[in-house]
C-alpha positions in Angstrom: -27.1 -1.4 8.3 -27.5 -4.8 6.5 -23.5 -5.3 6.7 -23.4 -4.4 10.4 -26.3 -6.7 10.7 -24.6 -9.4 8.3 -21.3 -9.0 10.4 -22.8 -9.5 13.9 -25.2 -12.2 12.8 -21.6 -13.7 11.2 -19.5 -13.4 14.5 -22.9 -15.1 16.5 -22.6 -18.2 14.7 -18.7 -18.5 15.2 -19.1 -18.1 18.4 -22.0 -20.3 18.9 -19.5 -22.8 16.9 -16.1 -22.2 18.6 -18.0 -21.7 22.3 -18.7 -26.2 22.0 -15.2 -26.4 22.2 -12.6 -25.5 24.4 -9.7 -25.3 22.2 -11.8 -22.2 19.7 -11.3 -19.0 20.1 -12.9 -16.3 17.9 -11.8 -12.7 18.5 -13.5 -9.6 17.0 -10.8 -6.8 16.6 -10.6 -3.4 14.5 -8.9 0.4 14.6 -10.8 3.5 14.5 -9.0 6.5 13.0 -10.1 9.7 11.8 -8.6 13.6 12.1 -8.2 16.7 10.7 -5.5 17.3 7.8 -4.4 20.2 5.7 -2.2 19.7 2.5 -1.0 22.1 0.1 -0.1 22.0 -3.6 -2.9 20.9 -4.8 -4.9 22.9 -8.0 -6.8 25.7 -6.4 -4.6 25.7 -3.3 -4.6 24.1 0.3 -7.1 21.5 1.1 -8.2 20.8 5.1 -10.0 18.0 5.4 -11.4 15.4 8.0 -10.3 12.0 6.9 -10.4 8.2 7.7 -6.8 6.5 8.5 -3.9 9.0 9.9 -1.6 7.0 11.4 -3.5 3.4 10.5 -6.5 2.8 8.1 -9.6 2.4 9.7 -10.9 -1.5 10.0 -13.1 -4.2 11.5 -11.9 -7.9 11.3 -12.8 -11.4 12.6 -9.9 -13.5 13.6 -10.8 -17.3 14.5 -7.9 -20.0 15.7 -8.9 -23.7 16.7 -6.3 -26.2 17.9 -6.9 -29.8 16.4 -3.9 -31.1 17.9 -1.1 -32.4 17.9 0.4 -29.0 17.0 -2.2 -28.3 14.2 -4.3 -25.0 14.0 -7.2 -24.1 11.4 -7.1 -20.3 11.3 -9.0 -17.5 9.2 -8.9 -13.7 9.2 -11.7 -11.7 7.8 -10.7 -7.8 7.3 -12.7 -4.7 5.8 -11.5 -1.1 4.9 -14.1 1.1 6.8 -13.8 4.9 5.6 -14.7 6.4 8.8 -15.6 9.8 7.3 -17.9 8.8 5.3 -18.9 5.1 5.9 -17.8 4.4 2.7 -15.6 1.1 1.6 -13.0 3.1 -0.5 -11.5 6.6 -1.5 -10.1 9.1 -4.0 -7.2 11.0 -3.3 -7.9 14.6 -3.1 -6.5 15.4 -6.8 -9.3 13.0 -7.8 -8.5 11.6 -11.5 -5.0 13.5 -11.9 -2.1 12.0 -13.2 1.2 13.8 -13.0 2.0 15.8 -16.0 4.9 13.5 -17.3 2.0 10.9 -17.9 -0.7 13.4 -18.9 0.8 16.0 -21.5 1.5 14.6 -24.8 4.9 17.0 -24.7 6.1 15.0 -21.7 5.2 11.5 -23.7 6.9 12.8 -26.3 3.8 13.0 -29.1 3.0 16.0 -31.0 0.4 18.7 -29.7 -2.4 17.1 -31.8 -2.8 14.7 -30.2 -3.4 16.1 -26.4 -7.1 15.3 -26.7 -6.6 11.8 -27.3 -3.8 11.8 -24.3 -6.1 13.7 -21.9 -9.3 11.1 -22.9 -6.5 8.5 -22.3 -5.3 9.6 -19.2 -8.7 10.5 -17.6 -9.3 6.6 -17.8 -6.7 5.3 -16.3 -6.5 8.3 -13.7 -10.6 6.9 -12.6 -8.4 3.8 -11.7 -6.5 5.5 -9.1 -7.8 5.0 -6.0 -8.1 3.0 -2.5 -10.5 -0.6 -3.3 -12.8 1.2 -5.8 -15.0 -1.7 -6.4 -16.1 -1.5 -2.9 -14.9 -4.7 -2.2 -16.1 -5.6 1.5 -13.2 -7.8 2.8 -10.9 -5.4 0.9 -8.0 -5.5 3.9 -7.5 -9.4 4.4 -9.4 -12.9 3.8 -8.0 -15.8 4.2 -7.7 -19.2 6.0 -5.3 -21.6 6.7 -4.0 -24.5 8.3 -1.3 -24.0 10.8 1.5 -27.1 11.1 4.2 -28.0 13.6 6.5 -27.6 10.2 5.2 -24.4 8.9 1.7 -22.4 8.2 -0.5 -22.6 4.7 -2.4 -19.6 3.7 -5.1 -19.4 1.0 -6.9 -16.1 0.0 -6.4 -12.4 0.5 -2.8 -11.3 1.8 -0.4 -9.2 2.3 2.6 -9.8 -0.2 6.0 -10.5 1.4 8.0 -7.9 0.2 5.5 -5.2 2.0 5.6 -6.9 4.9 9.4 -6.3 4.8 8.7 -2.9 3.7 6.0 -2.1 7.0 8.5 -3.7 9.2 11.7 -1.7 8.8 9.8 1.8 8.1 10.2 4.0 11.0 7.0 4.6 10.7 5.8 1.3 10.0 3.3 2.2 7.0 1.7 5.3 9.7 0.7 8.3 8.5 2.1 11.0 5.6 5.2 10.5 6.6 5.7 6.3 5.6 8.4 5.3 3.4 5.5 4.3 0.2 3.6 7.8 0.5 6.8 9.4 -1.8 6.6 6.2 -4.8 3.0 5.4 -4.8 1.6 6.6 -8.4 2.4 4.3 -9.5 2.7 1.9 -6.9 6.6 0.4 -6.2 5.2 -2.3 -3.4 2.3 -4.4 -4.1 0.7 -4.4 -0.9 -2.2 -7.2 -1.3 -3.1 -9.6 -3.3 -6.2 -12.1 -4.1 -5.9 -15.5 -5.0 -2.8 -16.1 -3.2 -1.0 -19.1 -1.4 1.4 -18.6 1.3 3.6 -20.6 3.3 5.0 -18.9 6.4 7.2 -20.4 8.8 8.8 -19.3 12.2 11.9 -20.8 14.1 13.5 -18.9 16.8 14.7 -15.5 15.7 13.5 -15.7 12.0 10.2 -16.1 9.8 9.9 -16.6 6.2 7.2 -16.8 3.9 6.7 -18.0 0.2 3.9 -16.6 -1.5 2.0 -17.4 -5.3 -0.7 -15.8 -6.9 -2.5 -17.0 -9.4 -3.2 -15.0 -12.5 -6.6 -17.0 -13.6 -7.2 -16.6 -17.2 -7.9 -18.7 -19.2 -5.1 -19.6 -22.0 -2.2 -17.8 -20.4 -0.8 -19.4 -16.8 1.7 -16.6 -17.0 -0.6 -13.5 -17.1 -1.2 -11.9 -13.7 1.0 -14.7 -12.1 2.4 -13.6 -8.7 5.4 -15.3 -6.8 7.5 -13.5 -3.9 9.5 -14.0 -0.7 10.7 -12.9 2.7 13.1 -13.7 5.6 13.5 -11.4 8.5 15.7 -12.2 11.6 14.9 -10.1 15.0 16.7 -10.1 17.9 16.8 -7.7 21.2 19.3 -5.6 19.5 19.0 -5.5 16.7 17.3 -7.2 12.9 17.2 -7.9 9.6 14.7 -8.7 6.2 15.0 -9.2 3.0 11.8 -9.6 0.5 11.3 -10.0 -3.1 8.0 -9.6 -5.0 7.7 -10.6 -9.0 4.1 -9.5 -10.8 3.4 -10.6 -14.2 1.4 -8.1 -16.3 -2.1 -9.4 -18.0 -0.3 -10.8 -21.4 2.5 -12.5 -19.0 5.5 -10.2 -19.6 7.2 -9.9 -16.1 6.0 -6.3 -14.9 6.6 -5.0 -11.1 9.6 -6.3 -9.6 10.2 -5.3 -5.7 13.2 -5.8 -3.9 13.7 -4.6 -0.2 16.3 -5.1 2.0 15.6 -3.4 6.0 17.3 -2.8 8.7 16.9 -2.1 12.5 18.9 -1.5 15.7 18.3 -0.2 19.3 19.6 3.6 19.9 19.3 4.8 23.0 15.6 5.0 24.2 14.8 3.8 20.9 15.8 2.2 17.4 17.2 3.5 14.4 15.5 1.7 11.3 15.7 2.4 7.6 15.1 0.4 4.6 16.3 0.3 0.8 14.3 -0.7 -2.1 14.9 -1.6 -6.0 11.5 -0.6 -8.2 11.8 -2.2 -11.5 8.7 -2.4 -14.4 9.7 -2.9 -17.7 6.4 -3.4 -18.4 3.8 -1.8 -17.1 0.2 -3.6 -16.6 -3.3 -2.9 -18.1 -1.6 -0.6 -21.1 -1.9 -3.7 -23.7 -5.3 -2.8 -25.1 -4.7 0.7 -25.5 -3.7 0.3 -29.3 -7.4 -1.9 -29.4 -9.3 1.2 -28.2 -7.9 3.6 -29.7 -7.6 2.2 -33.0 -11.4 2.9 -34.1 -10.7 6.5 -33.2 -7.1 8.0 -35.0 -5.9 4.6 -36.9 -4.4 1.6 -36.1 -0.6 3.8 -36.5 -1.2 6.0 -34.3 -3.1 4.2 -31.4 0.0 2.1 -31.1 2.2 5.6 -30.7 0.0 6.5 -28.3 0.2 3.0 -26.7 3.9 2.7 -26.7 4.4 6.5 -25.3 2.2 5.6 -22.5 3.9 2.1 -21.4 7.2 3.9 -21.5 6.1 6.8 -19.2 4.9 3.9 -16.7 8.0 1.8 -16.5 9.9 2.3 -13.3 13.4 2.0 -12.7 13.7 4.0 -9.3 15.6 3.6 -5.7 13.5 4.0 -2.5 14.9 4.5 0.5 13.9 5.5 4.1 15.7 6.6 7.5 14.3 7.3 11.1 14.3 7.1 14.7 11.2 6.0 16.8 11.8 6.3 20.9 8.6 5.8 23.2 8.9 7.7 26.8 5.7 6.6 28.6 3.0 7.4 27.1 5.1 9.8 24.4 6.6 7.9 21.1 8.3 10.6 19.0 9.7 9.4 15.0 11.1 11.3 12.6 12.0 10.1 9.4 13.5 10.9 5.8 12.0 9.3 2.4 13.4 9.5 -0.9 12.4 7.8 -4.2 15.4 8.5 -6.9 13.9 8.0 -10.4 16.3 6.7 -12.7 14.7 7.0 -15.6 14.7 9.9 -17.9 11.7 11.5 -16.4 13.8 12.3 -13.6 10.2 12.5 -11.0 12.3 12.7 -7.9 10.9 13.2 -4.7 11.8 13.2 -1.0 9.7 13.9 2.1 11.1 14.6 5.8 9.5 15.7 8.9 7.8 14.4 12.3 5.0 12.7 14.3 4.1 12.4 17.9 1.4 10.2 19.4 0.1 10.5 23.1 -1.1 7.3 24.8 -4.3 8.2 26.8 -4.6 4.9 27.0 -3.2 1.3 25.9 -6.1 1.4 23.3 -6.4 5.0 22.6 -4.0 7.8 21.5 -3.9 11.3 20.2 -1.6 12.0 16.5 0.6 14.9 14.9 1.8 14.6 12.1 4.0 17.6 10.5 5.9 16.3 6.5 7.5 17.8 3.4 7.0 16.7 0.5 9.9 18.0 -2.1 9.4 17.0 -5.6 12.2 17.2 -7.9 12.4 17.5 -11.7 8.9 16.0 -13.3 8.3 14.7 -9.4 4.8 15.9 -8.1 3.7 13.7 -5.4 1.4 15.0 -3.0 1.3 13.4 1.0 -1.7 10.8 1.8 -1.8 9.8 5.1 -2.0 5.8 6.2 -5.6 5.3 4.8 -5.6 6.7 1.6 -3.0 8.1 -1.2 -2.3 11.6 -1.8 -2.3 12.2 -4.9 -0.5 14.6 -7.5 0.2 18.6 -6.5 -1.0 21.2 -9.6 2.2 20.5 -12.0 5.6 18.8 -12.0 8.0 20.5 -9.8 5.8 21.7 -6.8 6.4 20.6 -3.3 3.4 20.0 -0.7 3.1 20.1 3.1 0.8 18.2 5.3 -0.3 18.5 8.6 -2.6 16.5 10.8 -4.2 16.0 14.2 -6.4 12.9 14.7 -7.3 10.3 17.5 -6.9 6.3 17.0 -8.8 3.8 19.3 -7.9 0.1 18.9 -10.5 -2.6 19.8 
């Protein structure tokens, strides 16, 4: 109650502010999004649940935009993750703490049965990681504000990285529901999504927009450690367009660590467009796995606490080819996709997985619409990805190896 209370007192005072001038404008905006899903794999069976985010994750956001002449804007976004079955600021997938076997059986890491107690304590911490804005972060979605230029716009704060913006534009399902390109390569993650402390330049002329985008890493000693930098150009036109995006993370001792490269691709078909994407996931070395040997070291030795370390940061490196295909065609008030996802793993533990299938939404309205959602999820080798939908992530099935289904019904209002 104090948050809605903080939020409406919040939006007042803009507009108190933006209604003395003429040239304000303040705009309170958000999705609603909840339904009903069923998802099988998982230990003890199918799971039906009502959940928050089907086809788009719940939200609330304040947008403000003043002109200051002379083709200068000051602009700000403000957006929170609202779990709308529960109220609740973030979420576990439905496998809770469980990591996929190949990172979570010492036989898989390749240490001897001894030490599986040491491996499970291991990964039970990391797995209580895993999760949708656990610290319960308010203005989780987006925060940032800027200054908009006749040469360009700056960006400081919370943002989206460029190479998922490439990534959301050329899915067919642009980022909606189970059936999204990331569902099949997201433990662990292949796209950073967001990021804090970030500058961004964005620029748009004609047909194309391109952004440049930093983050910086913030501690103390190391300007390399957690550093951020990535890029994006995408060219649109009414037949057809194309992006290209590039995101570089640095992990918390500065070693280069997630590297995202996606390259998308749309055209108009008929009532529609077919649109696919292709993207190289590389992590040679994986972040928050350097204090591992530091922990564990009071425990079973200094020896093997490093053993353990280096098994784990191998198990976590990524070297893996994602791709999506799919048509979207919208007939009145009926928009049909189907789509095909596949992340190759090209790494020796082989977790392949691909996921096919179909949604439909029904516009009741410009601002409201009903959503089903039908997927496969096919996991291949020591592949055991379970579907999420568009506000949350999936999980793992029960072991390596075992395919899931989902289905879901839901309604989404847009305000």
């Amino acid at each position: 109650m104090k948050r809605i209370l903080t939020l409406s007192l919040l939006a007042a005072a803009c507009s108190a502010a933006f209604a003395q001038t003429s040239t304000g404008s303040l705009t309170v905006y958000g999705i609603v999004d909840a339904g009903v899903q069923r998802v099988s794999g998982y230990n003890g069976g199918a799971v039906t649940s009502l959940v928050s985010g089907i086809m788009e994750g719940s939200r609330l956001g304040v947008r403000g935009n003043e002109d200051l002449g002379g083709g200068y804007r000051a602009v700000f976004t403000l957006e929170n993750r609202t779990e709308l079955d529960t109220g609740a600021l973030s979420n576990r997938a439905i496998s809770g703490t469980q990591l996929p076997d190949r990172v979570s059986q010492a036989a898989l890491l390749g240490l001897p049965s001894a030490l599986q107690p040491v491996v499970t304590s291991v990964a039970g911490s990391i797995g209580s990681t895993i999760g949708v804005n656990l610290p319960g972060n308010y203005w989780d979605r987006q925060i940032f504000v800027g200054l908009v230029t006749p040469v360009g716009a700056l960006l400081a704060g919370r943002q989206y990285t460029p190479a998922y913006i490439v990534s959301a534009t050329f899915d067919p399902l642009g980022t909606q529901s189970s059936l999204s390109a990331g569902q099949v390569a997201s433990i662990p993650t292949s796209i950073d999504i967001r990021l804090s402390n970030t500058l961004q330049y964005r620029v748009e002329a004609g047909g194309v927009s391109a952004a440049l985008m930093m983050a910086f890493g913030e501690t103390a000693g190391n300007n390399k450690a957690s550093r951020f930098i990535g890029g994006s150009a995408i060219y649109k036109n009414n037949a057809f367009s194309v992006g290209l995006g590039y995101n570089k993370r640095n992990n918390e001792v500065g070693d280069t660590s997630l590297e995202s490269t996606v390259l998308g691709a749309s055209v108009n078909v008929g009532p529609g467009k077919v649109t696919g994407l292709y993207a190289k996931i590389k992590d040679d070395h994986p972040t928050g796995l350097s204090t591992l040997t530091a922990t564990l070291t009071p425990a079973v030795g200094a020896a093997t606490a490093g053993v353990v370390q280096n098994a784990f940061i191998n198990a976590f490196k990524q070297d893996g080819d994602l791709m999506s295909i799919g048509y979207v065609a919208t007939l009145g008030p009926n928009t049909v996709y189907v789509a095909y996802n596949s992340f190759n793993d090209k790494r020796p533990n082989n977790a392949d997985t691909t996921s096919y299938g179909a949604a439909y939404s029904y516009a009741l309205s410009k601002r409201t619409d009903l959503n089903v959602v039908l997927t496969h999820f096919n996991n291949k080798g020591l592949g055991q990805a379970a579907p999420g939908q568009a506000g949350f992530l999936g999980g793992v099935t029960k072991s390596a190896g075992v395919d899931s289904n989902s289905f879901a019904f839901g309604i989404r209002h847009r305000f």
